[in-house]
C-alpha positions in Angstrom: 184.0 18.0 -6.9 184.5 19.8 -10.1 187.6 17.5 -11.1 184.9 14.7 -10.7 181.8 16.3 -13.1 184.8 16.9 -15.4 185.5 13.1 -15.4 182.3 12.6 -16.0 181.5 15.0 -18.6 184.8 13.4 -20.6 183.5 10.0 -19.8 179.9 10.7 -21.2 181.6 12.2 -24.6 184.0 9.4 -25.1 180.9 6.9 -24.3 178.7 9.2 -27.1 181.6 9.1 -29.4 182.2 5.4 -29.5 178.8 5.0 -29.9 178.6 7.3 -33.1 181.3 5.8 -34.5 180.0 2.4 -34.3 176.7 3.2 -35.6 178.5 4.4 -38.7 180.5 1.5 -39.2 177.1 -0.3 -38.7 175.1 1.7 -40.9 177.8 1.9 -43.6 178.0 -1.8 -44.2 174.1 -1.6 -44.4 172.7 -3.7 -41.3 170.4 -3.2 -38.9 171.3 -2.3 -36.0 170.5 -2.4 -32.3 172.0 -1.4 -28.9 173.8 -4.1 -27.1 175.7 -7.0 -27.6 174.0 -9.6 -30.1 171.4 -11.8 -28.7 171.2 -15.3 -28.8 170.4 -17.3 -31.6 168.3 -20.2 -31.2 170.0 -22.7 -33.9 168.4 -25.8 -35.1 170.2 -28.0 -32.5 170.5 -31.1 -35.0 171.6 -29.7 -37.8 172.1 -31.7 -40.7 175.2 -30.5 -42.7 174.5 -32.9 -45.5 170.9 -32.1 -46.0 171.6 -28.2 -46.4 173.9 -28.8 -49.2 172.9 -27.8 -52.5 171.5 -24.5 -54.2 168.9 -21.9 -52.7 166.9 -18.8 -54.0 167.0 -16.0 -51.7 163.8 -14.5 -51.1 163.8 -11.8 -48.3 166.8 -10.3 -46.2 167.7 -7.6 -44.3 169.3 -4.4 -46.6 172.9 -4.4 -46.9 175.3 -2.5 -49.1 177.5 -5.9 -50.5 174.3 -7.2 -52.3 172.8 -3.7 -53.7 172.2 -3.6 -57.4 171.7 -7.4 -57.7 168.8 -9.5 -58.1 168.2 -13.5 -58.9 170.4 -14.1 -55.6 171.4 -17.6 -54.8 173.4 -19.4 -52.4 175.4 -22.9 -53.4 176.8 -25.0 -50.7 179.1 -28.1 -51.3 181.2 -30.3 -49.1 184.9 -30.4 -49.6 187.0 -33.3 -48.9 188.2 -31.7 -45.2 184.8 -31.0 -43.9 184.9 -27.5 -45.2 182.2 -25.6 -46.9 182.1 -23.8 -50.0 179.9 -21.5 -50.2 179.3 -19.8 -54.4 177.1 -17.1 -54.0 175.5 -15.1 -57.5 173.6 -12.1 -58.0 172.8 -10.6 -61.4 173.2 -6.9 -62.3 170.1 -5.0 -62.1 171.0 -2.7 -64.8 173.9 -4.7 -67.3 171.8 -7.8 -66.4 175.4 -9.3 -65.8 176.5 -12.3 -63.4 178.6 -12.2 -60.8 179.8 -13.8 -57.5 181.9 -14.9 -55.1 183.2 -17.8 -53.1 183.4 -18.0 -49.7 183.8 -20.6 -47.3 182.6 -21.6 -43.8 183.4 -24.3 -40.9 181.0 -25.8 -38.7 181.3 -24.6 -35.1 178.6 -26.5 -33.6 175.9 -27.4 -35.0 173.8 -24.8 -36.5 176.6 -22.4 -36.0 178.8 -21.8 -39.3 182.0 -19.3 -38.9 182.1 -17.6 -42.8 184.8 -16.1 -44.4 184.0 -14.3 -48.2 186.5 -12.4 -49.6 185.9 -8.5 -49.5 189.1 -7.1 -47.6 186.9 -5.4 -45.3 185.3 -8.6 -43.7 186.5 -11.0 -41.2 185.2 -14.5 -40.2 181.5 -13.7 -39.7 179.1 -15.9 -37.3 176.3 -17.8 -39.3 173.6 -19.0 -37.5 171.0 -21.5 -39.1 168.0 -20.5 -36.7 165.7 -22.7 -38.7 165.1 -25.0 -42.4 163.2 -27.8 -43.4 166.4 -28.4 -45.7 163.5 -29.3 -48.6 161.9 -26.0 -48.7 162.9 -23.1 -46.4 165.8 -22.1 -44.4 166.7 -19.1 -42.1 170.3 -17.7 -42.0 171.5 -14.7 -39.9 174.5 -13.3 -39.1 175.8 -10.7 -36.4 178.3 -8.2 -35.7 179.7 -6.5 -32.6 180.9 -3.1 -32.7 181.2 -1.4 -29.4 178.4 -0.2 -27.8 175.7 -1.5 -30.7 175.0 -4.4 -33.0 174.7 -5.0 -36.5 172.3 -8.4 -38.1 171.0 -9.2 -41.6 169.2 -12.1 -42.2 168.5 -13.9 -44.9 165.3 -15.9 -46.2 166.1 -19.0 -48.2 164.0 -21.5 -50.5 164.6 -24.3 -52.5 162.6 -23.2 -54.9 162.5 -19.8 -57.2 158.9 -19.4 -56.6 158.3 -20.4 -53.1 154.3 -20.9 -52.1 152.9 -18.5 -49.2 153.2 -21.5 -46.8 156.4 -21.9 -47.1 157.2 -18.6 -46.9 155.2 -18.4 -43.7 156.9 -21.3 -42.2 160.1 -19.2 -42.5 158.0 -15.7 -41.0 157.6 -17.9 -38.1 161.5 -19.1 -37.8 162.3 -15.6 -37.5 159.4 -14.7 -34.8 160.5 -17.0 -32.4 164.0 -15.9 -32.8 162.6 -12.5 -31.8 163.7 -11.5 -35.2 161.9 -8.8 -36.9 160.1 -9.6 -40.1 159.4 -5.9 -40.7 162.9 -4.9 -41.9 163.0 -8.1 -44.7 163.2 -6.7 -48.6 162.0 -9.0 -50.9 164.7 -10.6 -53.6 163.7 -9.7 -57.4 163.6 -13.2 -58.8 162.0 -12.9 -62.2 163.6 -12.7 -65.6 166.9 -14.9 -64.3 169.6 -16.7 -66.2 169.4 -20.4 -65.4 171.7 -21.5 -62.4 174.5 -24.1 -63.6 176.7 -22.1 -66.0 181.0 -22.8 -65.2 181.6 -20.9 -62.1 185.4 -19.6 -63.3 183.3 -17.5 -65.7 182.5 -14.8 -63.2 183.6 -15.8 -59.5 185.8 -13.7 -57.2 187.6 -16.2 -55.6 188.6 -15.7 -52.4 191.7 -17.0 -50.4 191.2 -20.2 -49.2 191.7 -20.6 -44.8 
């Protein structure tokens, strides 16, 4: 009997200690976080690759620590030649007012689904889920990590436009509500003052190893 509370008393430790240390590695990277594997993602089941190309602002997203400091956020997307996607994503410096970005790049798995890669050395290929977009005015992007016992998602708001109207940004609210998504962690994107999207991209981007 005591050899078996013993076992137990490990056992609840070790389950406590996992559990700490994959809220850190959560918390850390800056995500929210929740208990359990991640949910499902209902993504727009016909997907249009082609019609997602092109640049968008970011407007909301959940807090994370690889985009702190930046503001004017945008996110390119092009076709290359073997179906890939390059991704160019730019931020500007809040204090030096200096751009920067990186490349990344991203495979459809089915559609609405996206498997990312970007190249901080920390990262592996991350999920992408495309749980909703107009392609013209909004779109919602989310991704989600597993780490033991808990669960780490940001999300991201996306617009066509730098200065999206309250309906379209409503439109996207609502994306994220029936994805059982919560709006209440979103941190609105400082967009004003920006340099003009368009300038050569081998001025300033990290590139990242292509695979």
């Amino acid at each position: 009997m005591t050899l078996s509370l013993n076992l137990v008393h490990h056992f609840s430790h070790l389950t406590l200690a996992i559990l700490l240390l994959s809220l850190c590695l959560l918390i850390a990277d800056g995500q929210v976080v929740s208990l359990g594997k991640c949910p499902y993602m209902p993504v727009v089941a016909d997907f249009n690759p082609s019609a997602f190309l092109g640049l968008w602002y970011e407007q909301r997203k959940y807090p994370n620590l690889f985009q702190i400091g930046g503001k004017c956020n945008t996110a390119e997307y092009s076709m290359k030649h073997d179906g890939t996607l390059s991704i160019i994503n730019r931020h500007e410096n809040k204090l030096t007012g200096i751009e920067t970005g990186e490349h990344g790049y991203g495979r459809m798995l089915f559609p609405g689904k996206l498997k990312v890669r970007f190249p901080q050395p920390w990262k592996s290929d991350a999920p992408y889920f495309i749980i909703g977009t107009d392609y013209s005015n909004y779109a919602v992007v989310v991704t989600c990590s597993e780490y033991g016992l808990v669960n780490g998602k940001i999300a991201w708001i996306l617009t066509r436009h730098r200065y999206p109207s309250q309906k379209v940004m409503h439109k996207a609210y609502t994306e994220m509500e029936h994805a059982n998504l919560s709006v209440a962690f979103l941190k609105k994107t400082d967009q004003n003052h920006c340099h003009p999207v368009g300038q050569p991209l081998d001025n300033f981007i990290k590139k990242n190893v292509e695979g």
